[in-house]
C-alpha positions as CSV (number, residue, x, y, z in Angstrom):
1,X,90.5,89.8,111.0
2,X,93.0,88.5,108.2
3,X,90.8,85.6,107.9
4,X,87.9,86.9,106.9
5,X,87.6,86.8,103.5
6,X,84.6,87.5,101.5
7,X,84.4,87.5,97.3
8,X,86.5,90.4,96.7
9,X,88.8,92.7,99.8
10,X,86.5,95.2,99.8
11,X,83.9,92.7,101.0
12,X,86.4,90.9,103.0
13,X,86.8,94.5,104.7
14,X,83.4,95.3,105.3
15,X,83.4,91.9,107.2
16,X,86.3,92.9,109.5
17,X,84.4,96.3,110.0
18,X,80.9,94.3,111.4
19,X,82.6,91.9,112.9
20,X,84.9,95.6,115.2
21,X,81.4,97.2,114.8
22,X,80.0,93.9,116.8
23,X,82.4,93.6,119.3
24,X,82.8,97.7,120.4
25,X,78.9,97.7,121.0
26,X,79.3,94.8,123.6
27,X,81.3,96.4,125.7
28,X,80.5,99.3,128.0
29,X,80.8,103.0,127.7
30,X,84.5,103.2,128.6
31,X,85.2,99.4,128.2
32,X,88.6,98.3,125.8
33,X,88.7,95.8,123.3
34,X,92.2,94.4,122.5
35,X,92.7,93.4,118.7
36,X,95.5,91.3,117.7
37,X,96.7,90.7,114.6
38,X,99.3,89.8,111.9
39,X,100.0,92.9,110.2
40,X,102.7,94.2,107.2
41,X,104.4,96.7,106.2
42,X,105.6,96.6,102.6
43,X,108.0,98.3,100.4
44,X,105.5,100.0,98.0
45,X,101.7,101.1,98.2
46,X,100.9,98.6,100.9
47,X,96.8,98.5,99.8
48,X,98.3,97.3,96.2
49,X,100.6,94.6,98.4
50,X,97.2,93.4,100.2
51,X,95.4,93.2,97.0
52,X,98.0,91.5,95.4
53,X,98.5,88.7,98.7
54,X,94.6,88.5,98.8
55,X,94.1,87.6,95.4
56,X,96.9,85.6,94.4
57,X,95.7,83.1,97.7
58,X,92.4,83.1,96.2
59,X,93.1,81.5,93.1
60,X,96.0,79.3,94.3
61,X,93.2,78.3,96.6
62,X,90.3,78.1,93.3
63,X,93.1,75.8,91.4
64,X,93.6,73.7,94.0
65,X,98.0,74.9,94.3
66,X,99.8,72.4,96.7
67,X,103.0,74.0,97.4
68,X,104.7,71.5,99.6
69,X,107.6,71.0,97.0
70,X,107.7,74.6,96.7
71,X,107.1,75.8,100.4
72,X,105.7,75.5,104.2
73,X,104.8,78.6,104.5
74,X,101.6,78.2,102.3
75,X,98.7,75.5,103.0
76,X,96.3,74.6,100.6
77,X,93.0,76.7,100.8
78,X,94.6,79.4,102.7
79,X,93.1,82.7,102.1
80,X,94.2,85.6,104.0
81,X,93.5,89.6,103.6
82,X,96.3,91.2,105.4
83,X,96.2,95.1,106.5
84,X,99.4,97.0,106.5
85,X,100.0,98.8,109.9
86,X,98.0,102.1,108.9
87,X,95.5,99.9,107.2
88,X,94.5,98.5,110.9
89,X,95.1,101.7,112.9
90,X,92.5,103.2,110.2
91,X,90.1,100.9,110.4
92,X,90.2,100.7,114.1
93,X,90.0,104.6,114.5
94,X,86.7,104.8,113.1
95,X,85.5,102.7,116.3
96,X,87.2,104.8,119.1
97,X,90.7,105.7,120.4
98,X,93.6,103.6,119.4
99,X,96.7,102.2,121.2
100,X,99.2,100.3,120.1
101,X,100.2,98.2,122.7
102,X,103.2,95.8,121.7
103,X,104.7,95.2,117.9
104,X,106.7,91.7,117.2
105,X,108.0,92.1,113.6
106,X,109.1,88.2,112.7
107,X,111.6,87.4,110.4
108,X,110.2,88.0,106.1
109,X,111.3,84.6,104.2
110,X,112.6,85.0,101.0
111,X,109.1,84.5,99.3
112,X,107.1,86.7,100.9
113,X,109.5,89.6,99.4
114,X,108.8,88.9,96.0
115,X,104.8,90.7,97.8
116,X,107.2,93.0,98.7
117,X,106.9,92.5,102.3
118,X,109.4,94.8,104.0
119,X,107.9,93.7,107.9
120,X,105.1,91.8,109.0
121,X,104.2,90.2,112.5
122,X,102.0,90.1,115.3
123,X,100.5,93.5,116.4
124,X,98.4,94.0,119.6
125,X,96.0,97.7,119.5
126,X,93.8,98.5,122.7
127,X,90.8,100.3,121.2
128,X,88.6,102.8,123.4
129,X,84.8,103.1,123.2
């Protein structure tokens, strides 16, 4: 979901909601997807924190940024539109019954706090029809 980025996050949103919206009508009545994800949970007003991620990796990825004497951690053309933990557990909800099913925080390098990432990992949810 975090890699589906559209023009702004709301569109990029409204592409992770078709794309749920797709896969819950292929399965039957009482059928379970499983979503996994990379997921955050920041500091302060995680939708600010997103915004703030998703745009920032937009226009490093307009101008071109190559960070390799700065950092790994970020490729050139990466765009990304995280969700915080509630973010995902909201969007899935309007789709059927949620579950979180296993939550791997990894360890936050030094420049992700300066989004003020306080967690972020790999999240797995088990969503009902």
């Amino acid at each position: 979901l975090h890699h589906l980025i559209g023009k702004t996050r709301a569109e990029s949103k409204t592409l992770a909601r078709k794309l749920i919206s797709t896969l819950i009508g292929m399965i039957s009545e009482n059928g379970i997807l499983i979503v996994e994800e990379v997921y955050y949970n920041s500091y302060f007003l995680p939708r600010l924190t997103s915004s703030i991620i998703f745009y920032i990796t937009k226009l490093l990825s307009f101008i071109h940024f190559d960070s390799v004497h700065i950092t790994n951690k970020y490729k050139p053309g990466l765009q990304v539109n995280f969700f915080s933990q509630f973010e995902l557990e909201e969007l899935l909800r309007d789709y059927g019954s949620v579950h979180l099913l296993y939550r791997n925080p990894w360890e936050v390098p030094e420049l992700y706090r300066i989004f003020l990432l306080k967690e972020f990992g790999n999240i797995v949810y088990t969503l009902r029809k």
